[in-house]
KESE-595954 format. One line per 2 residues: number of its first residue (from 1); their letters; for each residue x, y, z of C-alpha. Coordinates in Angstrom, 2 decimals, decimal comma. Layout:
<sites>
NUM = A = X:Y:Z | ...;
</sites>
This chain:
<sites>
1 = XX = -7,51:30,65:24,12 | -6,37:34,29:25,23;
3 = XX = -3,13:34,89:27,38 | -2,00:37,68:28,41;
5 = XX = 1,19:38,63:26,71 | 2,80:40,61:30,00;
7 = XX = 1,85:38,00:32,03 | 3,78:35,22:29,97;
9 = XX = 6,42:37,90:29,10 | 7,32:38,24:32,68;
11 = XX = 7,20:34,51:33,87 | 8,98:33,45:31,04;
13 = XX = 11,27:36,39:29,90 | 10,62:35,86:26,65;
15 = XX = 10,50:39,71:25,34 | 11,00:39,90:21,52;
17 = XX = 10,77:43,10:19,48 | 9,21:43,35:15,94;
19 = XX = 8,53:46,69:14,08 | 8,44:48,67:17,32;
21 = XX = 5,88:46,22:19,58 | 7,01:43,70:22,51;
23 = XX = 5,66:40,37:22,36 | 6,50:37,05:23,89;
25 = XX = 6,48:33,96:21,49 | 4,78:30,75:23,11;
27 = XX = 5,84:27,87:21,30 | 5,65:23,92:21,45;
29 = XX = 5,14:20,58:19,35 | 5,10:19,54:16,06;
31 = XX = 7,78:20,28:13,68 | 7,18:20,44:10,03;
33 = XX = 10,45:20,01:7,33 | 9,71:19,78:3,53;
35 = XX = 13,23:17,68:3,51 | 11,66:14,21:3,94;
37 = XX = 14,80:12,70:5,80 | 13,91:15,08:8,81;
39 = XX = 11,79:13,27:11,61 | 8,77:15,28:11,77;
41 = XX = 6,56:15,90:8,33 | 2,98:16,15:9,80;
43 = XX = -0,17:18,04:8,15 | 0,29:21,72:8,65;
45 = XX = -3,19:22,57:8,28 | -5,01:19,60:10,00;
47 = XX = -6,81:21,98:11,98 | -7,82:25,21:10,66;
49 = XX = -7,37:27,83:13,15 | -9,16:30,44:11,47;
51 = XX = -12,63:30,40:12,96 | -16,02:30,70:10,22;
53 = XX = -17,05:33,72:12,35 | -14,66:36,15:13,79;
55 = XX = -13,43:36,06:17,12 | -14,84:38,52:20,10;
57 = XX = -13,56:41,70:19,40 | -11,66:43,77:22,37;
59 = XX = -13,73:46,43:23,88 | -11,05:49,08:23,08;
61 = XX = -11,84:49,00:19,40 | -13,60:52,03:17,95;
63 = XX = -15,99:50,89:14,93 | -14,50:52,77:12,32;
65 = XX = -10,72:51,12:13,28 | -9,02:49,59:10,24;
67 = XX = -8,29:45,81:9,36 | -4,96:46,58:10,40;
69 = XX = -5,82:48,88:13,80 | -8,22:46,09:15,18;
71 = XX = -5,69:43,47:14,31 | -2,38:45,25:15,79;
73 = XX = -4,37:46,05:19,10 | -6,02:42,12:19,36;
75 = XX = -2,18:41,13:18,26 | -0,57:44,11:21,20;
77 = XX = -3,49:42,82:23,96 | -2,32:38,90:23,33;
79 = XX = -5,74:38,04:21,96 | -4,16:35,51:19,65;
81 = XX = -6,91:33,31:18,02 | -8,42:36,84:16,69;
83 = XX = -5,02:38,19:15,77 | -4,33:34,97:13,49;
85 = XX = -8,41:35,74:12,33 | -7,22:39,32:11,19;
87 = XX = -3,60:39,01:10,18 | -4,84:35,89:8,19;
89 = XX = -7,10:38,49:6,60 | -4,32:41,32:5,80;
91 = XX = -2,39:38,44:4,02 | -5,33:37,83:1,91;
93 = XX = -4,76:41,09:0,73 | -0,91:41,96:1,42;
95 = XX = 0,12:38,24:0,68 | 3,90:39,59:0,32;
97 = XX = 4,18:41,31:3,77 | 6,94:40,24:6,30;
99 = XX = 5,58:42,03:9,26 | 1,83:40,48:8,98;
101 = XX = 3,50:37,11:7,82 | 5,41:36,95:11,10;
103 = XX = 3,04:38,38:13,39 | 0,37:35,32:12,39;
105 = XX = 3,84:33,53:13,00 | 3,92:34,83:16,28;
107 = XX = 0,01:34,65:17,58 | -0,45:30,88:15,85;
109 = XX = 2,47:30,18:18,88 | 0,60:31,79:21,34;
111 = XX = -2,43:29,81:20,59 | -1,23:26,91:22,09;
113 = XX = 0,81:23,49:21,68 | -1,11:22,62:18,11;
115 = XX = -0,92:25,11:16,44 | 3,27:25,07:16,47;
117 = XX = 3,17:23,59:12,94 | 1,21:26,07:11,32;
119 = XX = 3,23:28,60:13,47 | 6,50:27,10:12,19;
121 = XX = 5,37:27,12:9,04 | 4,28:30,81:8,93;
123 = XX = 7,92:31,65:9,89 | 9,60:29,71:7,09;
125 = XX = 7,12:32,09:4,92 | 8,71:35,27:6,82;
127 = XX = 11,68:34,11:6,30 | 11,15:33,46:2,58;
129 = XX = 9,97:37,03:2,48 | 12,47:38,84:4,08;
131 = XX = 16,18:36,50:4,28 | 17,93:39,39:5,71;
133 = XX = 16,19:39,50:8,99 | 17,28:37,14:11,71;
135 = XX = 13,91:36,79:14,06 | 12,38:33,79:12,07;
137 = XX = 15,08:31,74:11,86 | 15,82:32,19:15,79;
139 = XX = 12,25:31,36:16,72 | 12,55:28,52:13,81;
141 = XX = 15,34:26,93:15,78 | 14,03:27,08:18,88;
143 = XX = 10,84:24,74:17,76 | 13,77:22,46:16,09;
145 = XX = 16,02:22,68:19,28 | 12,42:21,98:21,41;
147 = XX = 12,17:18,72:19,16 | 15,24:17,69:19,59;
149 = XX = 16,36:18,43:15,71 | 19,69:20,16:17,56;
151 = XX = 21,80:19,83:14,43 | 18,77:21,82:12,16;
153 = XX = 18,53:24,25:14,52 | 22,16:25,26:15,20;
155 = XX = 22,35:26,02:11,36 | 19,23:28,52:11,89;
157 = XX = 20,80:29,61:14,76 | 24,21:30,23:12,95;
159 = XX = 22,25:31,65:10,03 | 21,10:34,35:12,81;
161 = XX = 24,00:34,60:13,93 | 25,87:35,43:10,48;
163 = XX = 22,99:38,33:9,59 | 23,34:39,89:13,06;
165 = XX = 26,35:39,08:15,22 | 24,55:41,42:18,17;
167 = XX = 22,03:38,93:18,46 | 22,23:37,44:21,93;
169 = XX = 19,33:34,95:20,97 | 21,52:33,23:18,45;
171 = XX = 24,59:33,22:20,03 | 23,29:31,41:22,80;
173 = XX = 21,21:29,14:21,21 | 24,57:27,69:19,25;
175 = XX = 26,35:27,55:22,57 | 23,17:25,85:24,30;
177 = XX = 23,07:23,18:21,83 | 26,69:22,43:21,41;
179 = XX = 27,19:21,92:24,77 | 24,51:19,23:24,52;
181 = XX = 24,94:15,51:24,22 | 22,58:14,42:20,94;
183 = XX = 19,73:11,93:21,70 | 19,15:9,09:19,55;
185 = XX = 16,57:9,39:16,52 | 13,32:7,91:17,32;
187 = XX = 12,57:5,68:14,43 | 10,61:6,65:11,53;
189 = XX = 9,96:9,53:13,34 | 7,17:11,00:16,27;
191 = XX = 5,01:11,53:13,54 | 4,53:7,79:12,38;
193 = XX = 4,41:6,75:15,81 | 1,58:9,09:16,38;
195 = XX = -0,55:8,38:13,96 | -0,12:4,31:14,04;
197 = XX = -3,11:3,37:15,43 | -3,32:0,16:18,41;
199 = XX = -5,14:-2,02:16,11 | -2,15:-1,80:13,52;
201 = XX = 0,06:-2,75:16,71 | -2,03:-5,47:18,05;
203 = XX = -2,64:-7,07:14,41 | 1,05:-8,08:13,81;
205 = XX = 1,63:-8,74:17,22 | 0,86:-12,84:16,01;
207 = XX = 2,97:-12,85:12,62 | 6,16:-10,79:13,48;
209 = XX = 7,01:-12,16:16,86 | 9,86:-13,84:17,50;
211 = XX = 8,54:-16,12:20,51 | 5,15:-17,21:18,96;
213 = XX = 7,15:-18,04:15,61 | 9,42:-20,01:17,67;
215 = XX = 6,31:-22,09:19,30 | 5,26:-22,58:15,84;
217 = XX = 8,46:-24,56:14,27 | 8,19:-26,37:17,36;
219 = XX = 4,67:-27,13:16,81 | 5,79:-28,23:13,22;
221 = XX = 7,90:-30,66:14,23 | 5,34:-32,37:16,34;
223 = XX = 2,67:-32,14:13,77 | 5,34:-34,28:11,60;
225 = XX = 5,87:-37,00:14,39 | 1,94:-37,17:14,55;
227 = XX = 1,40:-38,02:11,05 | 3,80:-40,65:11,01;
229 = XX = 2,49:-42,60:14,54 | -1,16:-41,98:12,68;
231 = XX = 0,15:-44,66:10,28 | 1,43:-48,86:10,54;
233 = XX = 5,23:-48,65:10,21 | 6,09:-51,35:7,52;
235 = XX = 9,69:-52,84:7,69 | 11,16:-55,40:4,62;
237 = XX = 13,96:-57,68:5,40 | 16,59:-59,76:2,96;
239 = XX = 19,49:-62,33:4,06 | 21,77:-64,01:2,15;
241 = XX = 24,88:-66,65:2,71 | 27,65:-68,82:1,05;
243 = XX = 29,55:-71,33:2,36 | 31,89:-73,71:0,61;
245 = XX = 34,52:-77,13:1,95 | 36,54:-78,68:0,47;
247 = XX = 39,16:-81,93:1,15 | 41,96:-81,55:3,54;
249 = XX = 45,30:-81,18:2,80 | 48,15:-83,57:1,68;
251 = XX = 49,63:-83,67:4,57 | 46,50:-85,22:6,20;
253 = XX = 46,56:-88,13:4,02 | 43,46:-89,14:1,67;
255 = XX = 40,70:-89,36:4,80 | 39,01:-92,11:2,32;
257 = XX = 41,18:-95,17:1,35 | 38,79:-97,81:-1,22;
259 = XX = 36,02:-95,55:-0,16 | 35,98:-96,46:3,40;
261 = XX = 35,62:-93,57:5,98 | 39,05:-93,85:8,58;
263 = XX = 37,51:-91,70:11,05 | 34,06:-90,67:11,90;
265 = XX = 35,65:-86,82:12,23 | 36,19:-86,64:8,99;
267 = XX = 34,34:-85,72:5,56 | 35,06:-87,19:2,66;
269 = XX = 35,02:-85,44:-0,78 | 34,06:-81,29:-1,24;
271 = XX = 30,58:-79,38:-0,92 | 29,42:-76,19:-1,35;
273 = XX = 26,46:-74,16:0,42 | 23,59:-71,37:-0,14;
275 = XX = 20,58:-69,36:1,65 | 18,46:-66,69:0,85;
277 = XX = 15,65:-65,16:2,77 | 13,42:-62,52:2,89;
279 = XX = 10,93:-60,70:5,41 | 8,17:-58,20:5,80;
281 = XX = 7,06:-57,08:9,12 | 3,63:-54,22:9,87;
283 = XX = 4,35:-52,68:13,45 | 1,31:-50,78:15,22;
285 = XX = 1,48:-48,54:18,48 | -1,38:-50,41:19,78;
287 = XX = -1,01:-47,93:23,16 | -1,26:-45,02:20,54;
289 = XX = -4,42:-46,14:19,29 | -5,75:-47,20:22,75;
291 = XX = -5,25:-44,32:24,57 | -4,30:-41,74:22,57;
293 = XX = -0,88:-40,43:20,49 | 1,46:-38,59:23,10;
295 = XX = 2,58:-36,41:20,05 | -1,07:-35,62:19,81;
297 = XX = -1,40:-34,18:23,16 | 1,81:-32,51:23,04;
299 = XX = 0,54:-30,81:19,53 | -2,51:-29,61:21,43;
301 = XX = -0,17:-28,49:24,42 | 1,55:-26,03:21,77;
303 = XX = -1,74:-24,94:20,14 | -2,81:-23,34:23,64;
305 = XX = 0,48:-21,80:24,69 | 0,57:-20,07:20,92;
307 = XX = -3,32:-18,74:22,02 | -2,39:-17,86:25,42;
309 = XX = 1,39:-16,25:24,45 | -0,41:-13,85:21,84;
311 = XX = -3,15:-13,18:24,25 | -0,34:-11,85:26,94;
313 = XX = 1,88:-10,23:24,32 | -1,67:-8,41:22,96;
315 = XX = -1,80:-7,25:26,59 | 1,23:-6,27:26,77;
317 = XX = 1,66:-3,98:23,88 | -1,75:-2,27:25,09;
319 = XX = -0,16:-1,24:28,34 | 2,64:-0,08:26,40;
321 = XX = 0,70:1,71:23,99 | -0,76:3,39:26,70;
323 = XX = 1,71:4,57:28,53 | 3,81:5,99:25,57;
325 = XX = 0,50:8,13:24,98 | 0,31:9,50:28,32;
327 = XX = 4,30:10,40:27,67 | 4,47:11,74:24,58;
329 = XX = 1,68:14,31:25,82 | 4,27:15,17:28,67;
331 = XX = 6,71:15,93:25,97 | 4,82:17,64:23,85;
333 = XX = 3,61:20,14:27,00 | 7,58:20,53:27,78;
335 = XX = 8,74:20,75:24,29 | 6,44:23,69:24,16;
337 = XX = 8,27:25,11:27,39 | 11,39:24,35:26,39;
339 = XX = 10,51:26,67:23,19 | 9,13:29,08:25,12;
341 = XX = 12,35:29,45:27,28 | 15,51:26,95:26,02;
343 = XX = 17,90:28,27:28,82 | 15,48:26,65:31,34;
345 = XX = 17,44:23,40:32,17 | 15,06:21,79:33,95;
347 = XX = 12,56:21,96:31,62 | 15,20:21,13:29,49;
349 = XX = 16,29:17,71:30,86 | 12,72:16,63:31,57;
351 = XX = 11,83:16,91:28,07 | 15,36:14,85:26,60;
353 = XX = 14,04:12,48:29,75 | 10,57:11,86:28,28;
355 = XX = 12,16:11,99:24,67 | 14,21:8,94:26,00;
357 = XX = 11,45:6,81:27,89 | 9,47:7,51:24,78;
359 = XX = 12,03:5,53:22,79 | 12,31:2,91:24,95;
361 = XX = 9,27:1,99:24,94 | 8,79:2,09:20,90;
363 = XX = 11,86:-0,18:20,82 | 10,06:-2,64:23,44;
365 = XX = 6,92:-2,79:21,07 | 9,00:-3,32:17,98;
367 = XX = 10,77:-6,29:19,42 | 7,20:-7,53:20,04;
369 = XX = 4,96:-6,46:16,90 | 7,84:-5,54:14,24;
371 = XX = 6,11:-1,89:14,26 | 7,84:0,93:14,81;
</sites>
């Protein structure tokens, strides 16, 4: 893709000066970081941007123009896919040169939103090559700042700052960002979220969520109480007593005098008493077997509202899936903006705005699926 480099230059106001030529960076998406604890560690070179066959060369070029000619005019003309061709070429053979190293920085940003990773990646080179110059960490910090890594890129921006207190680009940049309120992490980082494909999402959907796991101990408990109705209930039974009388008291008088009873209320002599007894009794729900356990039906009840609840919840994390996508390509469009020019505010607060609904909506399908 070709764009004109005035053209940008004056909509954006980007104007950046390397080794004598004007050029405005485009810049956007992915950010790469060899620390592992930063968000975003995706494949720099997932897509090689260096075509097989070189690109069309510009009609200005004489025949006889050097590697270098033919690759500062494509670079000077904004024809970046064939500057990144050429300069890719000069580093072949000049691997250890900061001004090709950071003008395939510079043209892999202009050739659009995915190539920032490569782009960003080209800088940390420059910057390797040359640490006293300020321009790649300033352009590194505005991808960071664009992703919302504010605390990375305010140390590249006071990096800048500390080699070159004139720079305006720096000094800003640490203002812009301090003034800031920081957005919450997105878990795991864009990256994983990215690349985690529906299928992954809609597969633990039934064993990491909380509501059909809840249906299922329920469903337990029935499947218990059906088990036991399936079966007679058998009940055993033992009684025992002891009872004992004896002769009344002295003061009563002997009730039998020669053996002869004196009243017909009372007993003469002692005895003693003793039972034991035992039962065994088989109970059967006859109305069970008849017409069917209750537990039964509820157990079947539960069995459909598990199918149906994962069948919604499935549903559910597609439209959410969905829509996510369709976001994070809106922030990845104004990330790219926002690197092109950070003191635009509205294209600013759009981009923390997506960056937001973006992790809303991961946190709704983790409370569903466990993913992040």
């Amino acid at each position: 893709m070709s764009i004109s480099i005035s053209t940008v230059g004056k909509a954006l106001g980007c104007l950046f000066v390397v080794a004598g030529c004007s050029w405005s960076a485009q810049a956007q998406a992915q950010v790469f970081r060899e620390d592992s604890n930063y968000l975003f560690a995706p494949n720099l070179f997932a897509q090689n941007i260096s075509p097989e066959a070189p690109p069309t060369l510009s009609p200005n070029l004489s025949l006889d123009a050097s590697l270098e000619e033919r690759a500062a005019l494509a670079y000077n003309q904004g024809n970046s896919p064939l500057a990144v061709f050429l300069y890719s070429r000069l580093l072949e053979q000049q691997p250890d040169s900061y001004l090709f190293q950071v003008r395939l920085a510079v043209a892999l940003l202009n050739s659009g939103p995915e190539y920032v990773n490569e782009s960003y990646a080209a800088f940390q080179k420059a910057r390797n090559l040359n640490p006293n110059i300020d321009e790649p960490l300033i352009f590194m910090g505005r991808i960071e700042e664009a992703w919302e890594l504010n605390q990375v890129a305010l140390e590249n921006y006071q990096r800048a700052y500390d080699l070159n207190a004139a720079s305006q680009d720096a000094f800003i940049g640490m203002q812009r960002i301090q003034a800031q309120v920081s957005l919450p992490p997105l878990p795991d980082g864009l990256e994983v979220i990215k690349t985690r494909s529906l299928d992954e999402y809609l597969a633990a959907v039934e064993p990491n969520s909380r509501l059909i796991a809840g249906l299922r101990a329920q469903r337990s408990i029935v499947e218990n109480l059906v088990w036991r109705n399936a079966l007679p209930s058998l009940n055993l039974g033992y009684s025992w007593s002891d009872s004992t009388s004896d002769s009344v008291g002295d003061d009563v008088g002997d009730p039998c005098i020669g053996g002869r009873r004196q009243s017909s209320q009372q007993v003469c002599g002692a005895g003693t008493g003793r039972s034991d007894g035992f039962s065994i009794g088989v109970n059967w729900n006859l109305t069970d077997l008849l017409f069917g356990d209750s537990n039964q039906l509820r157990l079947r009840g539960y069995n459909d509202t598990i199918a149906s609840n994962v069948e919604q919840l499935q549903t559910e994390v597609k439209r959410l899936y969905a829509r996510r996508g369709s976001i994070m390509e809106e922030f990845q469009q104004l990330a790219w903006q926002a690197a092109l020019n950070p003191s635009d505010r509205e294209i600013r607060y759009s981009r923390r705005d997506r960056y937001l609904q973006i992790l809303y909506l991961t946190q709704q399908m983790h409370s569903i699926t466990g993913l992040y």
